[in-house]
N, C-alpha and C positions, 0 to 999 in steps of 0.2 A: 504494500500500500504506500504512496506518497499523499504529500500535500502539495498540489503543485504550488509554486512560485508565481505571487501576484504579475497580471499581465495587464496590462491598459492598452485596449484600442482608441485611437486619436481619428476621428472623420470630423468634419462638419456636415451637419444636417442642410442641407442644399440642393437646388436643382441645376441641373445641366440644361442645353435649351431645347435638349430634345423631351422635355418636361421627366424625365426620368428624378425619381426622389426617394430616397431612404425610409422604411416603416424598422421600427424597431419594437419588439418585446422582451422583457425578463421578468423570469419567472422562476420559483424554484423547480428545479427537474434535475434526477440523477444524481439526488443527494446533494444537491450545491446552489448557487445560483446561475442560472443558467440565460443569458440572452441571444436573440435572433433577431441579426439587421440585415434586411433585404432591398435592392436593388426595381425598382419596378414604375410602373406608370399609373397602376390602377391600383388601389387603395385593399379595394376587397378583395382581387387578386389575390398581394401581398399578404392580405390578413388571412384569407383560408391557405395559405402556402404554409406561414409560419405556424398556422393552428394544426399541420400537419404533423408538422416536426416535433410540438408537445407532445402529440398525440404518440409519434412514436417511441420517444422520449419515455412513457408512463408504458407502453408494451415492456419493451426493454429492461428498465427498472423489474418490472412483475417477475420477465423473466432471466433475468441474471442477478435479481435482490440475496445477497450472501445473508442475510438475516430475516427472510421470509420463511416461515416455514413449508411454503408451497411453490415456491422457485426449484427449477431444475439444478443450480445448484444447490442447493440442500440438498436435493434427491444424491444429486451424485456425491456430497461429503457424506452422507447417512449409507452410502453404500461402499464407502471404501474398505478394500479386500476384502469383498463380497461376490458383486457382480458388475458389471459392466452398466451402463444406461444409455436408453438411446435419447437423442437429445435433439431438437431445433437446429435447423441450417444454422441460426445467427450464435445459436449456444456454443456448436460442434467449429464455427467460424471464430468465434474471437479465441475459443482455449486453443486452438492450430495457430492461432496468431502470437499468441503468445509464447505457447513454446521456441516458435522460430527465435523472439525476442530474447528469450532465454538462454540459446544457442550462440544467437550473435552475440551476448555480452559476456555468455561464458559464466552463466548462473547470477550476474547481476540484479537481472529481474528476474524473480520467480515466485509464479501463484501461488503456489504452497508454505508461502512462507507464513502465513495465517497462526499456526501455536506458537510463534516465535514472538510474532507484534499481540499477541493476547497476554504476556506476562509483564510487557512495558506501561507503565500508569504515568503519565507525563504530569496528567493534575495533580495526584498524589506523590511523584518526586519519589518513587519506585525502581530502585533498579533490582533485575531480578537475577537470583543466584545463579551462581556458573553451574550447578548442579541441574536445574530447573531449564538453562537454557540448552543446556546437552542435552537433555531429555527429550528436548521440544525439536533441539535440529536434527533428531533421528527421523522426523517426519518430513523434514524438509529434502524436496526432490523432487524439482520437472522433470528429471528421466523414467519418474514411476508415473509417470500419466501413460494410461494408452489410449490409445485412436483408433479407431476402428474406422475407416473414412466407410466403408462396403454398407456396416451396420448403422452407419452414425451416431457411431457410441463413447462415451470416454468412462473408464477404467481409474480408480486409483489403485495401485495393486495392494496397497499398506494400509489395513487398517489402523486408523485413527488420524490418517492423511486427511487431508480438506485446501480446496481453492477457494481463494479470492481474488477476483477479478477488477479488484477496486485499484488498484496501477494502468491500469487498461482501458473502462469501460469508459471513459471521459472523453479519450479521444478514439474510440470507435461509436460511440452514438457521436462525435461531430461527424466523423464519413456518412452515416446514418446521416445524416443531418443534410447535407451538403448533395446527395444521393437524390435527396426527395425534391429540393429546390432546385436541384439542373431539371429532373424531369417534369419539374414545373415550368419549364421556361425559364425561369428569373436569366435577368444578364449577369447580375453579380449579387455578393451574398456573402456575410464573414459572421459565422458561430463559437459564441464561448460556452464551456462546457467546465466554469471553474478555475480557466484559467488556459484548460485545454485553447487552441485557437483554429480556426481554419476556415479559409476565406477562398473564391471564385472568382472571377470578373473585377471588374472595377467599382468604384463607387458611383455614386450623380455625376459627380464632376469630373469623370472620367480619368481619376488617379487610382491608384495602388492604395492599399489597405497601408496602414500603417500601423504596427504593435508596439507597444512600450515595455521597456524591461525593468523591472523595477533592482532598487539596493538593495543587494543582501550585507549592507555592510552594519552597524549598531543601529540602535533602537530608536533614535533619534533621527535616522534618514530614512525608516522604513518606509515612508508613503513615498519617495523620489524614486524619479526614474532617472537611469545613469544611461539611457540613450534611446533609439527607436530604430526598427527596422522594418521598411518596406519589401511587401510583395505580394503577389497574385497569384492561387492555383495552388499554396501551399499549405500548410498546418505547422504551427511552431507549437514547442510545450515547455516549459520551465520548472524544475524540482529545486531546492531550497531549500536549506536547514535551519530555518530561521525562525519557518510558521509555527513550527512544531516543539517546543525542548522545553528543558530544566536547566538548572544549575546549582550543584552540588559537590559540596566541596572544593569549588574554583572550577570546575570542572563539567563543561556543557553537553549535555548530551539531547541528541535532536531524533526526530523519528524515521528517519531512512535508514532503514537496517540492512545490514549486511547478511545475506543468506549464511555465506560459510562461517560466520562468526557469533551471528547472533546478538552483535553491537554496534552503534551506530556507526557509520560508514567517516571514515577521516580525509581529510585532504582537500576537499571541494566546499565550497558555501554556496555556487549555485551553477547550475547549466543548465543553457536553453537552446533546443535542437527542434533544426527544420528539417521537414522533413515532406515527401509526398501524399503522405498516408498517416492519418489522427491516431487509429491504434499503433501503428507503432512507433509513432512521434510520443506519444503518453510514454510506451513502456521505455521506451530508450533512454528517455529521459531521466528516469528510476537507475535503469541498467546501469549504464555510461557512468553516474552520480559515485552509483556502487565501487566504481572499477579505482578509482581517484586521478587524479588530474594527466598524469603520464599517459600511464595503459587509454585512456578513455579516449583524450586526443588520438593517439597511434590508430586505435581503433576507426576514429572519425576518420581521420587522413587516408586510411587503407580501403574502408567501404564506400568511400563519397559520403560519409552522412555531413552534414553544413551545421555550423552551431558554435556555442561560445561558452568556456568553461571560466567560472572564476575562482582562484583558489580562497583557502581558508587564509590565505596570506593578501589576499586581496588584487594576486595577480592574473590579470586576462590574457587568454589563450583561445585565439581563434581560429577557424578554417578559412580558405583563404575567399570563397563567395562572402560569407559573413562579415568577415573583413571591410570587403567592397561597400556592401550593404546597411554596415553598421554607424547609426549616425549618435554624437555624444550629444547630450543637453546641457546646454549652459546651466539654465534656470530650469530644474525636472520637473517646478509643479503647473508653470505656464498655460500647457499648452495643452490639460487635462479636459476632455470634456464627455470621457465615457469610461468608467472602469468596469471590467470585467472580472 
């Protein structure tokens, strides 16, 4: 599970002269807050377009809710080394998604890490015994997922194993998202899912979306943004060790946990990676985080992923599109007129 990293889209609400105009809604959906600003000429259009996207927004929720007790995940945590379950295109689609995600970071990200993040209490300033966390990372393991693509089933083979899909599901309901608004026609379109992002087309004004990055540096720069980057057709996603922690004994501890360790993850204060595709912009961003500042870059630079790591020392390390793209803010709160 992450928290992702506060992200602020910057547009003006404007028309272009080909009367083209921005409708915007937020709403909570997908456990967060979630807004939809769309691209269009006619108003009800717009509005039955975005009412879509709730719409599918509350499917999804029903069925990937990790604490419903009538979600197919549940089903498949109540059956692990049991039996196998057959599952929803969209269910059997994002867990295949993630494993890959999994693969690429080399156990960074991974669903099953769920008894690991249930012994951390951040309100209560909890750290849990090294006894207690070896117990919990016996369960931890995407290579005990199976897949049955024939059946469309997934397997845990470990009893007392369980996914959560809560690293994920933010930027795969934006694909969702983004899916239903091309087949609507819209020209253009950029969805937050939390923070998740991912925009189409252009705006009214016939520009490029624009996202803001927020400071992960002290408490007192938390609302600044330390720059913006433009684009179209893409999904950005930002993890951050900031939203989340304690501090105990001088000593901070935040909630991106490290699968193979079972403690929070060192090196990074925050990264935000572009990427073509919302689910695995969401997880990479987890992954990557996981990996710390070296390995994560190398990793970027070898697969083409685009994006910008900050360390815990406050230094920036970026690929070289991000670079181009990356613009500083003088003044970070100026120029604020949509947080997401």
């Amino acid at each position: 599970m992450k928290f992702i990293l506060l992200l602020v889209v910057i547009f003006l609400l404007s028309c272009s002269d080909n009367s083209e105009r921005l409708f915007k809604e937020t709403r909570s959906a997908m456990y967060t807050v979630t807004s939809v600003t769309v691209t269009c000429k006619d108003e009800k259009v717009a509005k039955k377009a975005i009412d879509e996207v709730f719409e599918e927004f509350k499917r999804l929720e029903n069925m990937l809710n990790y604490y419903s007790p009538h979600s197919e995940i549940t089903l498949i945590n109540k059956s692990a080394g049991i039996k196998p379950v057959r599952v929803s295109k969209e269910t059997f689609e994002i867990i295949e998604k993630s494993l890959e995600a999994s693969r690429l970071t080399e156990g960074g990200f991974d669903i099953t890490l769920g008894p690991v993040i249930k012994l951390w209490d951040f309100k209560s300033k909890i750290i849990p015994s090294q006894e207690s966390i070896k117990q919990a990372l016996s369960y931890v393991d995407f290579n005990k997922i199976i897949l049955d693509k024939k059946e469309q089933s997934i397997y845990l083979s470990k009893k007392g194993m369980e996914i959560n899909l809560g690293g994920i599901i933010k930027g795969y309901s934006a694909d969702r998202a983004i899916k239903i608004l091309k087949e609507r026609g819209l020209k253009g379109a950029i969805v937050s899912v939390g923070g998740d992002i991912q925009g189409f087309g252009l705006k009214a004004d016939l520009t490029t979306w624009n996202v803001g990055i927020q400071n992960p540096g002290p408490l007192d720069s938390k609302d600044e943004l330390i720059g913006t980057v433009s684009f179209s057709d893409k999904c950005i996603s930002t993890s951050g060790d900031y939203e989340k922690y304690f501090i105990l004994n001088d000593k901070r501890y935040h909630h991106i946990i490290n699968p193979k360790t079972g403690m929070p993850s060192e090196g990074i204060s925050s990264i935000t990676i572009i990427a073509e595709e919302g689910a695995f912009c969401d997880a990479l961003a987890t992954g990557l985080f996981v990996l710390g500042p070296t390995k994560a870059l190398n990793k970027m630079q070898q697969k083409g992923i685009e994006g910008m790591i900050i360390t815990d020392k406050g230094v920036r390390l970026m690929t070289s599109w991000f670079e181009k793209n990356f613009k500083t803010i003088k003044n970070p709160n100026s120029a604020i007129e949509l947080r997401t």
